[in-house]
MDTraj code that builds the backbone (N, CA, C; nanometers):
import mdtraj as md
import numpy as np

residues = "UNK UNK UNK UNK UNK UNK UNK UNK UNK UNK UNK UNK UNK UNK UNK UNK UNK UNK UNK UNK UNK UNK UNK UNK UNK UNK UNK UNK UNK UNK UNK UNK UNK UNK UNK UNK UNK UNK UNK UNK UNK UNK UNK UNK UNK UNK UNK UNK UNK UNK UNK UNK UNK UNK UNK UNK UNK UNK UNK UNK UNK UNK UNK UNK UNK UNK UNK UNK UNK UNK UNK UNK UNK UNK UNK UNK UNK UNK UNK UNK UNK UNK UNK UNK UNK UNK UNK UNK UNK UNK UNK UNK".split()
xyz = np.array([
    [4.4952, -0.1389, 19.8152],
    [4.4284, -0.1033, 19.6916],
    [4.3905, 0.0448, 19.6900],
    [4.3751, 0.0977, 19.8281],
    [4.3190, 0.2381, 19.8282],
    [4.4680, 0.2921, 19.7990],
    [4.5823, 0.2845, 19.8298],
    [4.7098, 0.3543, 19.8123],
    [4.7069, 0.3566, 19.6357],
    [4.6876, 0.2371, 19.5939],
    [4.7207, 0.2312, 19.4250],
    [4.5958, 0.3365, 19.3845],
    [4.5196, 0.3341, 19.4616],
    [4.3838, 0.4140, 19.3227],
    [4.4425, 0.5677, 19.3661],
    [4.4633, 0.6195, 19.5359],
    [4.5535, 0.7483, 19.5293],
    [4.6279, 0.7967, 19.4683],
    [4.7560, 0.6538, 19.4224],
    [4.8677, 0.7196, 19.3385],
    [4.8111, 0.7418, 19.2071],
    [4.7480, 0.6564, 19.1530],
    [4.6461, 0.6768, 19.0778],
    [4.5973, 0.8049, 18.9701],
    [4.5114, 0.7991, 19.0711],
    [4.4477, 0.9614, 19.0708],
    [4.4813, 1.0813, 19.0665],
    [4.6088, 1.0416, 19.1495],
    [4.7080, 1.1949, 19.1391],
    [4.8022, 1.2069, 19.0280],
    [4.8637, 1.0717, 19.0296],
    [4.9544, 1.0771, 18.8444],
    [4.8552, 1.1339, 18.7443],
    [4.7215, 1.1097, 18.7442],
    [4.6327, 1.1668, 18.6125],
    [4.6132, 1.3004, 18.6426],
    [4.5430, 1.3617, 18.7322],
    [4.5390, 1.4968, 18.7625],
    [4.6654, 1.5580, 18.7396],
    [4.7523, 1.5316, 18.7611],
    [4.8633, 1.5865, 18.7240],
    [4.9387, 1.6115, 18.5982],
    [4.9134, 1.4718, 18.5120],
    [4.9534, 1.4762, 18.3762],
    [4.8224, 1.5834, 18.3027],
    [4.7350, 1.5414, 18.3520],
    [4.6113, 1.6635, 18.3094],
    [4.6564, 1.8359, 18.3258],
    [4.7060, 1.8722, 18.4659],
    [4.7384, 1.9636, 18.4698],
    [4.8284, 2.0146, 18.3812],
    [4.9399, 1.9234, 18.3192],
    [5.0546, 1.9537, 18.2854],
    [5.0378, 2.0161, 18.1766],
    [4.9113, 1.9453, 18.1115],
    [4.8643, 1.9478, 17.9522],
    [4.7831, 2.0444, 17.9378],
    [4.7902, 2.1372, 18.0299],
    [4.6429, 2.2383, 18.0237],
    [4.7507, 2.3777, 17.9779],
    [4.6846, 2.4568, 17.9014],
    [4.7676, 2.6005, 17.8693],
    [4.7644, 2.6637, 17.9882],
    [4.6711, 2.6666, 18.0785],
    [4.7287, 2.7569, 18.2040],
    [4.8574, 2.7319, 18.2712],
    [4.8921, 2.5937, 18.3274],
    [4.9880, 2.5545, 18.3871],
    [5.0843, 2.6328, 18.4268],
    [5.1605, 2.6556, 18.5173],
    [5.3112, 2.7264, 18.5313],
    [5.3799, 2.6755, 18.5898],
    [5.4146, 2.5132, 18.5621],
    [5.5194, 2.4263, 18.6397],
    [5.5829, 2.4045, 18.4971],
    [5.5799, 2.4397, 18.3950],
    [5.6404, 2.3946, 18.2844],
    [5.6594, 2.5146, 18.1666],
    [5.7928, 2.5771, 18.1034],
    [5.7522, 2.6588, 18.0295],
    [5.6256, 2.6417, 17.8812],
    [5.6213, 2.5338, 17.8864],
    [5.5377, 2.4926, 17.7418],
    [5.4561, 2.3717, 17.8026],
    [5.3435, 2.3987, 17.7825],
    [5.2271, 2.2801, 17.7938],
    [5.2833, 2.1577, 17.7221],
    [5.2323, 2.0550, 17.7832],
    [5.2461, 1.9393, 17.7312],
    [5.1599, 1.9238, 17.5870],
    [5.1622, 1.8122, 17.5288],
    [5.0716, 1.8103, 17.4267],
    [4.9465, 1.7194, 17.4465],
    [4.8466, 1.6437, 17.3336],
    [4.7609, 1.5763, 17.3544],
    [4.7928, 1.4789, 17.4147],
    [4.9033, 1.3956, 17.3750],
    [4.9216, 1.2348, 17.4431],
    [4.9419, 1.2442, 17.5906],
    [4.9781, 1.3327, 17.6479],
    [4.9806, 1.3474, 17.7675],
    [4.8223, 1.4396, 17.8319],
    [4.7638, 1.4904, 17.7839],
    [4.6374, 1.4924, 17.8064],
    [4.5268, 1.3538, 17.7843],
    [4.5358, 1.2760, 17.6924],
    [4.5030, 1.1499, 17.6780],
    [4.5183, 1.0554, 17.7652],
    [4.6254, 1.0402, 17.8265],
    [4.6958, 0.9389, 17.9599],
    [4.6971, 0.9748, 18.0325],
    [4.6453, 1.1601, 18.0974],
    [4.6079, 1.1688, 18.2011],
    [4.4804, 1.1346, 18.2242],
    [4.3788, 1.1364, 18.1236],
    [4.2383, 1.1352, 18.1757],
    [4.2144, 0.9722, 18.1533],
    [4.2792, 0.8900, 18.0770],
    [4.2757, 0.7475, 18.1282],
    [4.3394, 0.6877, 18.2272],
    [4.4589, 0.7562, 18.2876],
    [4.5290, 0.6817, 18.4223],
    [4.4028, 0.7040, 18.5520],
    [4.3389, 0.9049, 18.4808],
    [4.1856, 0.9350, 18.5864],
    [4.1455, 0.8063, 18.5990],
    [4.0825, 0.7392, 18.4724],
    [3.9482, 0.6783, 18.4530],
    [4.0057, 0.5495, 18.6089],
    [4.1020, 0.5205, 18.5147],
    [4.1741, 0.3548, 18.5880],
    [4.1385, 0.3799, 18.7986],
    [4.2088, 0.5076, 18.7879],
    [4.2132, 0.5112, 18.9037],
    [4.0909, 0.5220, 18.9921],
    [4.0133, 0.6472, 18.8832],
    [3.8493, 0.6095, 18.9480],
    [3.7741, 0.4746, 18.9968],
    [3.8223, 0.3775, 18.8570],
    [3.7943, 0.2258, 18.8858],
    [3.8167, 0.1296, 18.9845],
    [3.9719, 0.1837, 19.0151],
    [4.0561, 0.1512, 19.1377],
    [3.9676, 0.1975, 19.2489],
    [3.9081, 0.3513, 19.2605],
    [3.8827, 0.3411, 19.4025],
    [3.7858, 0.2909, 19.4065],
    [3.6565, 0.2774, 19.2801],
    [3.5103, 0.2151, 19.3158],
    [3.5196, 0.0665, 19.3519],
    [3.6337, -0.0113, 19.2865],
    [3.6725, -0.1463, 19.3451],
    [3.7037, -0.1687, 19.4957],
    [3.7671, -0.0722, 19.5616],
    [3.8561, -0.0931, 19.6362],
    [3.7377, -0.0480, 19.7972],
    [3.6349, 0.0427, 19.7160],
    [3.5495, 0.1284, 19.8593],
    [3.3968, 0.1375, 19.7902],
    [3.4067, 0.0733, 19.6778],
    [3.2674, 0.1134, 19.6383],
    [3.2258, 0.2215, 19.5281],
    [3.0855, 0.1939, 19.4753],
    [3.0354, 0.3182, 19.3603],
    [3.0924, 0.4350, 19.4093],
    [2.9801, 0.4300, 19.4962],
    [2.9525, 0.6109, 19.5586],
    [3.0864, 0.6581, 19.6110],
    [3.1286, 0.5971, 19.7379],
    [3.2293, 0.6548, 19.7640],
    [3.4213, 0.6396, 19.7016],
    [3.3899, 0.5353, 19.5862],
    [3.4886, 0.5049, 19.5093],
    [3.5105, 0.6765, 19.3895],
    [3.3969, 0.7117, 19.3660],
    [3.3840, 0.8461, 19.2637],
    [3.3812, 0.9716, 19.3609],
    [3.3482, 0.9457, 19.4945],
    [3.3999, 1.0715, 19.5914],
    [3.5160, 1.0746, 19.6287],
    [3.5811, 0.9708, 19.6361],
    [3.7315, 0.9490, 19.6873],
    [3.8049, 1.0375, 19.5815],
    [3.7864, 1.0026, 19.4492],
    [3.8750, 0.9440, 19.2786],
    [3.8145, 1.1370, 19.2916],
    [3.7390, 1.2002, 19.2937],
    [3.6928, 1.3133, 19.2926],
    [3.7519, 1.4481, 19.3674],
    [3.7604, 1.3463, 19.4859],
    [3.8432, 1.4107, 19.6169],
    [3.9867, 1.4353, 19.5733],
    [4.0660, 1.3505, 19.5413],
    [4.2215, 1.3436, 19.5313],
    [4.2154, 1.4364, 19.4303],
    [4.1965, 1.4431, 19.3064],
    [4.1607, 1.4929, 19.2110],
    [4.1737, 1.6315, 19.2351],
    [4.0700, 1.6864, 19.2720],
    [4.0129, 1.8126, 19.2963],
    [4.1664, 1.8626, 19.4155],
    [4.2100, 1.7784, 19.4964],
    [4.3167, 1.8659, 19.5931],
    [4.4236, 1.8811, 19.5094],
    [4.4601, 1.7842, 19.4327],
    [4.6001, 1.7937, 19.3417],
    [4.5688, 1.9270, 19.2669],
    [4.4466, 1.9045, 19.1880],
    [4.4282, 2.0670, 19.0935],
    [4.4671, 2.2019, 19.2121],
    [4.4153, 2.1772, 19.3418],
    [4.3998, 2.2969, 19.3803],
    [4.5604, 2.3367, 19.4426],
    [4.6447, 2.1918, 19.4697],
    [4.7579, 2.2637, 19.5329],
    [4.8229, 2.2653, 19.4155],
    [4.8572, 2.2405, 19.2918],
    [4.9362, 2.2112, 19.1909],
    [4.9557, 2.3182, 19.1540],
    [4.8908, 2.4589, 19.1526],
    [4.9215, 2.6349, 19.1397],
    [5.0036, 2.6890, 19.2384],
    [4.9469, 2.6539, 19.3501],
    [5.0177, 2.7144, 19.4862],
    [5.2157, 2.6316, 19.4438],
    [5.1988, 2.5028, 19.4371],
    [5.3306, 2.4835, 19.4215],
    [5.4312, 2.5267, 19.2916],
    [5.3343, 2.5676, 19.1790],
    [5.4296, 2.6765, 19.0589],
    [5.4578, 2.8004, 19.1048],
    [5.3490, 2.8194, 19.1973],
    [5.4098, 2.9745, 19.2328],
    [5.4880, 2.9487, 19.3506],
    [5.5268, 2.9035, 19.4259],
    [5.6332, 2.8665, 19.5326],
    [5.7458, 2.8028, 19.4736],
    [5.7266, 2.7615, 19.3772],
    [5.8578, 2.7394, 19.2634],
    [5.9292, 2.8278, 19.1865],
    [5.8303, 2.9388, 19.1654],
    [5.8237, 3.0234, 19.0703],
    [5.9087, 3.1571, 19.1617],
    [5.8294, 3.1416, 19.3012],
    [5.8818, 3.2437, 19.4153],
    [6.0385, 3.2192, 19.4346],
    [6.0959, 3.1021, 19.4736],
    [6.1821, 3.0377, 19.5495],
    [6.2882, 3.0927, 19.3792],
    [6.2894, 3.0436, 19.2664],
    [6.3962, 3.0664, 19.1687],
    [6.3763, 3.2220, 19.1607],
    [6.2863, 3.3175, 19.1123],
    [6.3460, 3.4462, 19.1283],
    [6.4079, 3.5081, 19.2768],
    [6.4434, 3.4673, 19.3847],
    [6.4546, 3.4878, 19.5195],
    [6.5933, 3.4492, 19.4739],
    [6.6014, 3.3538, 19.4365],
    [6.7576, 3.2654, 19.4123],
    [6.8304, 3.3552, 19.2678],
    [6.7478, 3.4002, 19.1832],
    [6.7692, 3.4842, 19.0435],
    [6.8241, 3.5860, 19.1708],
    [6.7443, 3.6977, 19.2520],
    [6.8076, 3.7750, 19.3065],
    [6.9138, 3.8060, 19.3655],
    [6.9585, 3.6674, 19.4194],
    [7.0787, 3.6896, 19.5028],
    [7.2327, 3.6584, 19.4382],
    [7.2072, 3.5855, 19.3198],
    [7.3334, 3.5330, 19.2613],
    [7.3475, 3.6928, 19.2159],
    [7.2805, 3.7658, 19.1994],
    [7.3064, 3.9613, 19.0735],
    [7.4197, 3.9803, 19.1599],
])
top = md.Topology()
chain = top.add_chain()
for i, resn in enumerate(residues, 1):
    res = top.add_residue(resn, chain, resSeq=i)
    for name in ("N", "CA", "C"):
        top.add_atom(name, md.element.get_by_symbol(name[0]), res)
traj = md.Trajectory(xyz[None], top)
């Protein structure tokens, strides 16, 4: 149950990310419906972990995953972002 509320948590943070104007894994932000289904797949998954470990540490877990996906989800546009102009360079 803790694996499902992980995958969880990270499919929403992610569709969240996708939908945000900062983003740079996508040339064009997603739109609302995908901001909408990210922050309810959040909710589900939050639910998932408070079922699965409890209140407290069900919303530190659901908080936890959360918060790492936001923080590596930049590092991997720009290592995406690095890796195709590197590859742009060498085909010239």
């Amino acid at each position: 149950m803790t694996f499902c509320a992980l995958l969880l948590t990270l499919s929403g943070a992610f569709l969240l990310y996708l939908a945000h104007a900062q983003q740079r894994l996508l040339h064009v932000a997603k739109s609302w419906p995908a901001r909408t289904a990210g922050s309810a797949i959040l909710l589900i998954g939050t639910l998932a972990w408070c079922e699965a470990q409890g209140v407290g540490a069900g919303v530190a877990g659901a908080l936890t995953a959360a918060m790492c996906a936001w923080v590596l989800l930049p590092y991997i546009a720009w290592w995406r972002g690095s890796h195709t102009s590197t590859a742009n360079e060498r085909t010239r």
